[in-house]
MARFIDO-923719 format. One record per residue (C-alpha): residue number from 1; residue in one letter; x, y, z. Coordinates in nm, 3 decimals, decimal comma, always signed. Each point is the difference from the previous one (the first is absolute). Layout:
# residues N
(NUM; "a"; (X; Y; Z)) ...
//
This chain:
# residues 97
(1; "x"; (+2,024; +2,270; -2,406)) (2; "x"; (-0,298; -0,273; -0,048)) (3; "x"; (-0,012; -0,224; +0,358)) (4; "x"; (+0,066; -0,371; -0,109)) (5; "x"; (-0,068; -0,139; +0,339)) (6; "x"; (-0,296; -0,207; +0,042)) (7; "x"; (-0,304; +0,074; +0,147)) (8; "x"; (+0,034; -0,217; +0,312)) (9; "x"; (-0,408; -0,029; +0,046)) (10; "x"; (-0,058; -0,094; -0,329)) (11; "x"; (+0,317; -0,241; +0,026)) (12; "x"; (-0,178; -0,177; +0,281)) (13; "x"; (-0,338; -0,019; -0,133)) (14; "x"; (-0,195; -0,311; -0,112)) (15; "x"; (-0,411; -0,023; -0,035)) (16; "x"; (-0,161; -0,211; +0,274)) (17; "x"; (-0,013; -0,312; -0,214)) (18; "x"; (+0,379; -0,033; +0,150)) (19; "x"; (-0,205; -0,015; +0,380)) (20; "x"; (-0,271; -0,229; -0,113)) (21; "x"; (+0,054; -0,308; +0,263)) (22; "x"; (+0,037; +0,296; +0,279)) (23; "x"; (-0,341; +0,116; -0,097)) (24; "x"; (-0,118; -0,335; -0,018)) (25; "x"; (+0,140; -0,100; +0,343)) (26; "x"; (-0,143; +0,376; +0,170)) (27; "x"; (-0,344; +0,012; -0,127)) (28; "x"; (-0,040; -0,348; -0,076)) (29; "x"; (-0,150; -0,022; -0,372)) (30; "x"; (+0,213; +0,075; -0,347)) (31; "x"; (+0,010; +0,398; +0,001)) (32; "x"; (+0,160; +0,103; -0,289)) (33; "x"; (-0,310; +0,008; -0,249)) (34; "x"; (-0,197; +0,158; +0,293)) (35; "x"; (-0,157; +0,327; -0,093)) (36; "x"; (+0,177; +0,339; +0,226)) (37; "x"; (-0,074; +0,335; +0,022)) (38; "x"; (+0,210; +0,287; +0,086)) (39; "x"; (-0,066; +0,236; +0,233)) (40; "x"; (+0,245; +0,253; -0,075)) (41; "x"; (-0,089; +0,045; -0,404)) (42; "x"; (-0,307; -0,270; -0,037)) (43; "x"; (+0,196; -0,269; -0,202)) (44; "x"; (-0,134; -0,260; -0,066)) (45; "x"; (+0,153; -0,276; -0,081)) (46; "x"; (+0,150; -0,407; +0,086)) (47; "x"; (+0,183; -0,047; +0,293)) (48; "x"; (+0,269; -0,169; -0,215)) (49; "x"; (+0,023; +0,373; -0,189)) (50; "x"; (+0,135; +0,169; +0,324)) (51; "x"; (+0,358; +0,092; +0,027)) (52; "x"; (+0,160; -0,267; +0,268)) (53; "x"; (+0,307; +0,118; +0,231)) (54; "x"; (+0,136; -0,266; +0,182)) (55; "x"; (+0,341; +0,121; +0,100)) (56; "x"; (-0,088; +0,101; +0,337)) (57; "x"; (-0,145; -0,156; +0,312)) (58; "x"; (-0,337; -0,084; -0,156)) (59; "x"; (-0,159; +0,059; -0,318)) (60; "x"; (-0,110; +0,348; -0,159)) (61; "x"; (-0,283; +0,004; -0,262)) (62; "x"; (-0,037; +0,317; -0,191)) (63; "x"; (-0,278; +0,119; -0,245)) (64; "x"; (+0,121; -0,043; -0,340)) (65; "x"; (-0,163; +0,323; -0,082)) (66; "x"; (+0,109; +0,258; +0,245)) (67; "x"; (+0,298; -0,219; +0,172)) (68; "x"; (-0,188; +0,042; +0,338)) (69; "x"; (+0,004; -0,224; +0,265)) (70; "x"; (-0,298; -0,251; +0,029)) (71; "x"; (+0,091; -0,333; +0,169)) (72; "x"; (+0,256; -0,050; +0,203)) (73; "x"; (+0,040; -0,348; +0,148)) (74; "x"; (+0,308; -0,123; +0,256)) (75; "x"; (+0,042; -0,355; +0,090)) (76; "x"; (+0,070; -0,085; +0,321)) (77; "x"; (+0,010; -0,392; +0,171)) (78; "x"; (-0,303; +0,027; +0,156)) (79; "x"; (-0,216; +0,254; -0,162)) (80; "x"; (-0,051; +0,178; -0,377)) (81; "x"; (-0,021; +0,435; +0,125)) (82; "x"; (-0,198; +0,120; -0,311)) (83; "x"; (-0,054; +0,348; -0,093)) (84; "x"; (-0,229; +0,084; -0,243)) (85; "x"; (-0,121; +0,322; +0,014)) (86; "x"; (+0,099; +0,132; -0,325)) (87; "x"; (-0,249; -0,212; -0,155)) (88; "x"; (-0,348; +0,140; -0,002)) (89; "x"; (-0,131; -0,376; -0,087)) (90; "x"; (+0,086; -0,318; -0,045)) (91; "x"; (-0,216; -0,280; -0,124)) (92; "x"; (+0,087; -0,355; +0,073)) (93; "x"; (-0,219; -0,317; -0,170)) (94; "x"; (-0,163; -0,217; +0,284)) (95; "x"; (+0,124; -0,331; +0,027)) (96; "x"; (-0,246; -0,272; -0,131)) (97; "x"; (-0,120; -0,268; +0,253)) 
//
């Protein structure tokens, strides 16, 4: 008999456009057209193009490729704790003076 139930990951997945002010707020710039690399399959692709999970007590960014981990980023009152180790680079613009 063919499952109907959902695919609860899938359920709960948005792309990172749906975290844009967060990213804003953490690294200070717009991040979503910023250039990423994955260091899992070598992806490479927008930030806005990774898969967002935001149903837990911070944010989980996946590769869009392999579904890897490559940010994750939880919000606390007095800090941003950012891990990005799944990323082999990210490039962010300078900021014009």
């Amino acid at each position: 008999m063919e499952d109907l139930q959902p695919d609860l990951s899938r359920t709960l997945r948005l792309d990172a456009n749906a975290v844009a002010g967060l990213l804003r707020e953490a690294f200070g710039t717009e991040m979503t057209a910023t250039p990423i690399e994955c260091a899992h399959c070598g992806n490479r692709a927008e930030v806005g193009t990774l898969l967002a999970y935001c149903h837990g007590p911070g944010v989980v960014l996946r590769c869009s490729g392999c579904e890897q981990i490559v940010v994750r980023i939880v919000q606390t009152p007095e800090f941003y704790d950012l891990d990005a180790r799944g990323a082999v680079a990210l490039r962010l613009n300078r900021l014009e003076h």
